[in-house]
Every structure is written in structure tokens, then in C-alpha cells.
C-alpha positions in Angstrom: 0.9 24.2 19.2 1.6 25.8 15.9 3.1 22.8 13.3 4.0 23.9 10.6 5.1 22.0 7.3 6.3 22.3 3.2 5.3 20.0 1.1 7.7 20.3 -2.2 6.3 19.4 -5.6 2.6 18.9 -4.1 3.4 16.2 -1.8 1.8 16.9 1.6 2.1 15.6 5.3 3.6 15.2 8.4 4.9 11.6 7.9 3.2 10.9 4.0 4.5 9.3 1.3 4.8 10.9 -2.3 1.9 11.3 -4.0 1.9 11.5 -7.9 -0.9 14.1 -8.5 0.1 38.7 -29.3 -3.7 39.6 -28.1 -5.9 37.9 -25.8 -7.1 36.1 -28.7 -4.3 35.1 -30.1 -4.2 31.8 -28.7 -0.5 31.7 -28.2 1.2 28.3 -25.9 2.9 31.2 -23.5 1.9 33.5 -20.5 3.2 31.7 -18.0 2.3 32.8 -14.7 3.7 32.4 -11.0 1.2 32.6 -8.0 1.2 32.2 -4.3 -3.0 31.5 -3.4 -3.1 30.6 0.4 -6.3 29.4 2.3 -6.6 30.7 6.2 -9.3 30.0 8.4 -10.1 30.0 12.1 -12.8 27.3 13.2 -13.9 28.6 16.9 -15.5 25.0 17.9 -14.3 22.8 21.0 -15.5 20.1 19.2 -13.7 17.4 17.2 -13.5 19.3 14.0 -12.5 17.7 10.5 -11.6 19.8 7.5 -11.3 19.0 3.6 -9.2 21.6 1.2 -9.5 21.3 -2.1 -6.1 21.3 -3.7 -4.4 22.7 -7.0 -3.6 19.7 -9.3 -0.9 19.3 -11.7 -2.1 19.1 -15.2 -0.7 19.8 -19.1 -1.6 23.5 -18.2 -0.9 24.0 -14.7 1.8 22.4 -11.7 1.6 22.7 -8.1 5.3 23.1 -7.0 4.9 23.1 -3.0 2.6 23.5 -0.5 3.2 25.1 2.8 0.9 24.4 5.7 0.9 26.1 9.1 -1.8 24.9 11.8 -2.5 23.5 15.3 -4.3 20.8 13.7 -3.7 17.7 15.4 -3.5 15.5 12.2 -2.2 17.0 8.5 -2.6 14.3 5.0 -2.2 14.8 2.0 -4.3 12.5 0.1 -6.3 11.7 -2.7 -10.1 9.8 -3.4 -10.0 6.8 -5.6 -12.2 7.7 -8.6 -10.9 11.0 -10.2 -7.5 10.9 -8.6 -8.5 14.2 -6.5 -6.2 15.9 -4.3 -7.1 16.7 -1.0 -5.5 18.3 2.0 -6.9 17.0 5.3 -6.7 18.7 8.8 -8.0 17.2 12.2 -8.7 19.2 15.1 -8.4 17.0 18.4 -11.0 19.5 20.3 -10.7 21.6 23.3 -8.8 24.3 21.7 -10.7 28.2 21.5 -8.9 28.7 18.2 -8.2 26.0 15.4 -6.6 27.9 12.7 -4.8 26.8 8.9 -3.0 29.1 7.0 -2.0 27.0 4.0 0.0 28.1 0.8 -0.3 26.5 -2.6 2.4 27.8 -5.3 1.3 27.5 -8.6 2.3 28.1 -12.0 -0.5 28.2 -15.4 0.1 29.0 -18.3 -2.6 29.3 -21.8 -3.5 25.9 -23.0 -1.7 24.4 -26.1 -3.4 26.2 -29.4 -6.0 24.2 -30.6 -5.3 23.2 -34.5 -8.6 22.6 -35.6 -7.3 20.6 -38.8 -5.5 17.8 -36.3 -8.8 17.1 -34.3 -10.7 14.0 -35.5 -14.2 14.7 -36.6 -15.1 11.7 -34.5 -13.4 9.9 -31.0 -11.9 6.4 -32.6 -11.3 5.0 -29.8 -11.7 6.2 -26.1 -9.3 5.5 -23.7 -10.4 3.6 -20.7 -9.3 6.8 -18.1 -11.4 9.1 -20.6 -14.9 6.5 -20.7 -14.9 7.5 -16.8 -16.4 10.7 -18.2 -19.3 9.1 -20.4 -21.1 7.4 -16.6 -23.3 9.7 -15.6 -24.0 10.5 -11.8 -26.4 11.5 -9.1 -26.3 15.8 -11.0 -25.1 14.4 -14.3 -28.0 12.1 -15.7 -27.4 10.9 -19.6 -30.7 9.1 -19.8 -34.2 10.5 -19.9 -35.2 13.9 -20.6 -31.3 14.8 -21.0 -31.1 12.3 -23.8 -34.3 13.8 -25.4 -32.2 16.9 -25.4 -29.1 16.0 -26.5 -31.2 14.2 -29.4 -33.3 17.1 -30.6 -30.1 19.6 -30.2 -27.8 17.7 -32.3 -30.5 16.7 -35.0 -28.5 17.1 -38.5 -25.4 16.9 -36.9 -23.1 14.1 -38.4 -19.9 14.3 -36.7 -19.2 14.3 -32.6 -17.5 18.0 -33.1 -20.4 18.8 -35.1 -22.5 17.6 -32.0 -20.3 19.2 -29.4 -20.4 22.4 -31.4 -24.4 22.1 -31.8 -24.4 21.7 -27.6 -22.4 24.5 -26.9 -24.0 26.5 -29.0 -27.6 25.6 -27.5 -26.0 25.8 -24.3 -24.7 29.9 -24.9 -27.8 31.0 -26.3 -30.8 29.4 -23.8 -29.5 29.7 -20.6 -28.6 32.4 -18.7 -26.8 33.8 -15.4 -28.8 34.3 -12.6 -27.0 36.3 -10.0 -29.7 35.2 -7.5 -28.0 32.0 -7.4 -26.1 31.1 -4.2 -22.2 30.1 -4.9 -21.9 28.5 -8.4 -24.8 26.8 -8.2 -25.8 22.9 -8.1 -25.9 22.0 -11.5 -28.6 19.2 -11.4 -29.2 19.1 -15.0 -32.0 17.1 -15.1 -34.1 19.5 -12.5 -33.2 22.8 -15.3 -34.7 20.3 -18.1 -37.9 19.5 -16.1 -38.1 22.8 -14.7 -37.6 24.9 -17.7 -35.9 27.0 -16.0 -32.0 27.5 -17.6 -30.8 30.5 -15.3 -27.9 30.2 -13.0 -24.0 30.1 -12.3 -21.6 28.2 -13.9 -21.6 24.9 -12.1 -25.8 24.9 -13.4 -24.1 26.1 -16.9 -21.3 24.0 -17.8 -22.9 21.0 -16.1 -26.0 20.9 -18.8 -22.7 21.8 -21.8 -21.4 18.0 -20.0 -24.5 16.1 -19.1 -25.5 17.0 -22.9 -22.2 16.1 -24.3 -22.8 12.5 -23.0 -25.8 11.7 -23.4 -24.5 12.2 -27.3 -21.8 9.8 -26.4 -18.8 12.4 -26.5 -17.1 12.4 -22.8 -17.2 16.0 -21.1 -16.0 17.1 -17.5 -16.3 19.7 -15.1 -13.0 21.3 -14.0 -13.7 22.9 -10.2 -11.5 25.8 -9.3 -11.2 29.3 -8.2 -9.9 32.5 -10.4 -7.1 34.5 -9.0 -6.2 37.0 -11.4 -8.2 39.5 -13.6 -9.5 38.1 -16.9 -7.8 39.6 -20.1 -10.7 39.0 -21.8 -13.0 41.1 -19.6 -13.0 42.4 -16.4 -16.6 41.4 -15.8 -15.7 37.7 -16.2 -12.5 38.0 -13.5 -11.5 41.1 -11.6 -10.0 39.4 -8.8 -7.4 41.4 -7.4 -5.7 40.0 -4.2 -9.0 38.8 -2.5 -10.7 35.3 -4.1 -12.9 34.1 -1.5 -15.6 34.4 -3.4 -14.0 33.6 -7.1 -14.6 29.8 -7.1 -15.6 28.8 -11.0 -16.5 25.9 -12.5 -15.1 25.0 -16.2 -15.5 22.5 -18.9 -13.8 20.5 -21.0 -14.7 17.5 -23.9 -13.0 15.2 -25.5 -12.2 14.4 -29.4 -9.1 12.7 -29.2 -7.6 15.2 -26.9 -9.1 17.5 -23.9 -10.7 20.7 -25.3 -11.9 23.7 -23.2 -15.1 25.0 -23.3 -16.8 27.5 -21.3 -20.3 28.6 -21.8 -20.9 30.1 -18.6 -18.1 32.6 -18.7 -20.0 33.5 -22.0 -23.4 34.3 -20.1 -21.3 36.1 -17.2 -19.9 38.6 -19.9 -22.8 39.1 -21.3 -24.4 39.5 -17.3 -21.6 42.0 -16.4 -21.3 43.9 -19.4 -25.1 44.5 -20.2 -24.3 43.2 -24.0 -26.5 41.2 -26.4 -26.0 38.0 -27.5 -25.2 39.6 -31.0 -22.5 41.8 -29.4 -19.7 41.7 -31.4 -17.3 41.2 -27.9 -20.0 38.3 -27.2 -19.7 37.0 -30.7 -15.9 37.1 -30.1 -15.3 35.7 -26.8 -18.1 33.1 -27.7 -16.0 31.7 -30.7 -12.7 32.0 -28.2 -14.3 30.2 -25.3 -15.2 26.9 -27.3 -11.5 25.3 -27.4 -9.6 28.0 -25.3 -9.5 29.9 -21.8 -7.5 33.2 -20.8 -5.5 32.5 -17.9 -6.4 33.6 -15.1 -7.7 30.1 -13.1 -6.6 27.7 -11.2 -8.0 24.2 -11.5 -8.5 22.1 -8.5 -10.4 18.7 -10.0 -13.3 16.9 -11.9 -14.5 15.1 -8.8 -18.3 14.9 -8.9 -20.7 13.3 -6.7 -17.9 11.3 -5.1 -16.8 10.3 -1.6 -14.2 12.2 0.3 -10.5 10.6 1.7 -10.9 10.1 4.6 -14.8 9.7 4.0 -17.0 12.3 5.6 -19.2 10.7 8.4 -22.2 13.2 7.8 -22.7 13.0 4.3 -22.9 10.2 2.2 -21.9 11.6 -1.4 -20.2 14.8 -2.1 -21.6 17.0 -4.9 -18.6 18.8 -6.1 -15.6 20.1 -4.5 -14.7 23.8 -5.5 -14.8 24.8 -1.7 -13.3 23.6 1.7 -15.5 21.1 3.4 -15.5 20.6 7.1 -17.6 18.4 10.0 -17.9 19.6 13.6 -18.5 16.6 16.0 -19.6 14.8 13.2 -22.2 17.2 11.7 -21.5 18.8 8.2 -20.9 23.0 8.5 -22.6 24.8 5.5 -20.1 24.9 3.2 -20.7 28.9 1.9 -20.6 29.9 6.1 -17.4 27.7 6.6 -16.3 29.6 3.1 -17.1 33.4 3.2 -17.6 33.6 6.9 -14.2 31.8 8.7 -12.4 31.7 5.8 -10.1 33.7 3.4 -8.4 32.8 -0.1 -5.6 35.5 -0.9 -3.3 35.4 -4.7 -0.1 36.8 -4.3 1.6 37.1 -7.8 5.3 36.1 -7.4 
């Protein structure tokens, strides 16, 4: 049977309750932009099968305004996990069926980030608020102790203010590591395994998790923000070309905080410099470097911060989830790979409205 429901103003289910969830470098507060992005996937398993979505979230620079699900899913939730307030769609497949299929529509809207007035931000966080101290605990990928905290000490020597320090880490961050396209997805980001290992290639979850795990360990809170691109980027194609098809455009972001949110985005430095074959003394590079520590282009939508966390309703297979930047699903109670569930049953498509 084919159910189909719309979930207005990001609040999902069958029977749920509400659910509160110039030039490029100009940094202007506009470019506002309308989007359909819809998920579809067939699952062909006679088993019970269980599947996660990662959802858009409604933030200062983003807002989900409805959600429209079609499936033969047994079971549709909207929900959300406890720690870092993630949304999270939820299908259940009874069993028995040849074909269990989702086609499920988010409309979004983003626009640019408010300009960043560099003259209002405090040289140092005064006090953190207790929703913002979430983001100094570290976790199973992002360790603040140890070898990180050797790091973070020897990177921001000299440095006397926490913006000196963040600037100092991003900084590091762009000019040691690198992209490797070898990497499968967006990579792990176990920060303390690049540290030990030397080794600083790999995609932006490995990148942008070191700018975090580095910015804490200093004592200045820093997130990952997990989502997908579904536009090109104006700053360079070879950051975002996506064009209709994003099943393969998830990205990982960063942001830290000194009295408010700021963006930061190392990765998407070391992928320009990747795509376009520049130098790290490019003038572009030297450009987009300076734009990408306390703004983005738009041309992302962000799904959540949620790392190593627990799924609602919990997976039975696995224990703690790394990150969640793609669907997640269980067949009779045994975790699917979550690239093959991604890039082999699954397509995300961006309609611009």
C-alpha cells in the first residue's frame, strides 16, 4: 500500500505530535534560496527492514517548511535523539513485501549567514552558555585530551586571545592537511588516529573534525555541521558543481564559538585547492581561505551536529553512531553499509523552486 503524507513546517508523521526543530565575497545577509531536495530509495529485502533519514533542520540560516513523504512503510515518525536535538525521519518496513520504497521531499529555504562584524566579536567567550558547553565534551572521534591537547598547545603558542587561537588552528589546519580523494565518503574523522598517524590527508569530515577537536582542546567550543550540497558553489565550481543529482554531495562543515556561531571551513579550502590544481599561495586560495574562516557561499543544506550519538528509535546493531550525513538502515536487525544503502538503492535529487 502506497501512504503517503505532508508534514508542514518540518513536523512529520502519521499520528505525531509537533515537533519544535554584490560578489561572492561580499558577504551580504541576502541570497535567499528556495529548494525541493527529495530522498528515494527501493530496499529489495523480505526482511523486517528499519531506516533512518537524516533531516534538514531549521536554523538562523536555514528553515525546513514541509516535508512530503510517500512510502509502503508500515510505520512513518518524525523524531528527534535527546543530546543534539537531531531530526530524524524513521520508516519501518513490516517484511514480506519485493519492493519497500520512500520517496520523501524536504523543502527548504537558505540563505548567506549574517555578515560577520569582526569589531562586535569578543576577543574571548565570557561566559558560555550551558547549550554551547555541550560542544567543549569531547567524544569517541573527538578526543580533547592527549596527543590532541599537545597539539592544540604547540599550535596556539603566542596566541593570547581565544580568536587568536581559533585563527592560529584554522590556519594550521589549511596549510598541513590535505584532501585525499582516495578516501571513501567524507571520511571518519578520528582525530586522534591523523595525530598518531601522521598522516593529515582526507575529506572533510577527517578535516573539519581536527579544526573542532583542536578548537577544544584550547577550550573554545567547535561543531561539525553534517549535510549535503545541492547547488553549485559561487565560489568555485570545484568545491560544488552539483547540478540536479546530490547522492554523492554529502559535506561536513564547521562552526566555533566566540559569543556567537561562526563558520569555518578548512576542508572546502583543501578541495579548491584539490580540484583546481592551485598552490596554497594562489591568490583564489589566499582569497577563499580568508572568506571561509567566518562565512560560507550558499549552496548547503545542513542536517545536524550529532556525533557519536544514539539513534531515535535506537538502532539494535550498533551501539553508537559516528555521524549522521547519510541514511542509515538495519535489515533483520543487521546494519546495511551505509555508502551501498547510499549510492547503490538510493538517490538525492535538488529541484530549485
Amino acid at each position: 500500500m502506497d501512504r503517503r503524507t505532508l508534514l508542514k513546517g518540518a513536523m512529520c508523521g502519521i499520528t505525531l505530535m509537533a515537533m519544535p526543530i554584490g560578489t561572492v565575497l561580499s558577504k551580504t545577509s541576502q541570497n535567499k534560496k528556495a529548494l525541493k531536495l527529495t530522498y528515494s530509495t527501493e530496499l529489495p529485502y523480505k526482511d523486517l527492514v528499519r531506516l533512518w533519514i537524516p533531516v534538514p533542520m531549521n536554523t538562523s540560516y536555514q528553515k525546513l517548511v514541509d516535508v512530503d513523504v510517500r512510502s509502503n512503510a508500515s510505520r512513518i515518525l518524525m523524531t528527534e535523539e535527546n543530546i543534539y536535538k537531531t531530526p530524524i525521519l524513521y520508516l519501518e518496513f513490516q517484511g514480506g513485501s519485493e519492493r519497500n520504497f520512500a520517496e520523501v521531499s524536504f523543502h527548504v529555504e537558505i540563505w548567506n549567514r549574517d555578515k560577520i562584524d569582526w569589531k562586535t566579536i569578543p576577543a574571548n567567550n565570557r561566559k558560555i552558555p550551558e547549550d554551547v558547553a555541550l560542544y567543549l565534551k569531547p567524544t569517541e572521534h573527538i578526543q580533547t585530551d592527549g596527543i590532541v591537547k599537545e597539539y592544540a598547545d604547540k599550535i596556539t603558542k603566542g596566541a593570547k586571545t581565544d580568536l587568536e587561537k581559533a585563527r592560529a588552528i584554522y590556519n594550521w589546519v589549511v596549510e598541513n592537511t590535505f584532501r585525499d580523494p582516495k578516501v571513501l565518503g567524507c571520511g571518519v574523522g578520528d582525530v586522534k588516529s591523523m595525530l598518531e598517524s601522521g598522516y593529515f590527508g582526507g575529506k572533510c569530515t577527517d578535516i573539519n573534525s581536527l579544526f573542532v577537536a583542536l578548537c577544544r582542546a584550547s577550550g573554545i567550543p567547535a561543531r561539525e555541521i553534517f549535510g549535503i550540497r545541492v547547488l553549485p558553489s559561487e565560489l568555485s565550481k570545484g568545491i560544488s558543481s552539483v547540478q540536479g543529482d546530490a547522492t554523492k554531495a554529502q559535506h561536513c562543515r564547521a562552526e566555533f564559538y566566540l559569543g556567537r556561531w561562526i563558520p569555518a571551513d578548512p576542508a572546502d579550502v583543501r578541495k579548491l585547492i584539490l580540484e583546481e590544481e592551485l598552490d596554497l599561495r594562489h591568490p583564489k586560495v589566499a582569497q577563499i581561505r580568508e572568506f571561509m574562516f567566518g562565512e560560507w557561499d550558499v549552496h548547503w543544506v545542513a542536517f545536524n551536529y550529532a556525533r557519536d550519538f544514539k539513534l531515535k528509535p535506537p538502532m539494535s546493531s550498533v551501539e553508537s553512531l559516528n555521524e549522521f550525513m547519510y541514511p542509515v538502515a538495519e535489515v533483520g536487525g543487521k546494519a546495511i553499509d551505509k555508502y551501498k544503502l547510499t549510492f547503490e538503492h538510493s538517490k538525492y535529487k535538488v529541484q530549485v523552486i
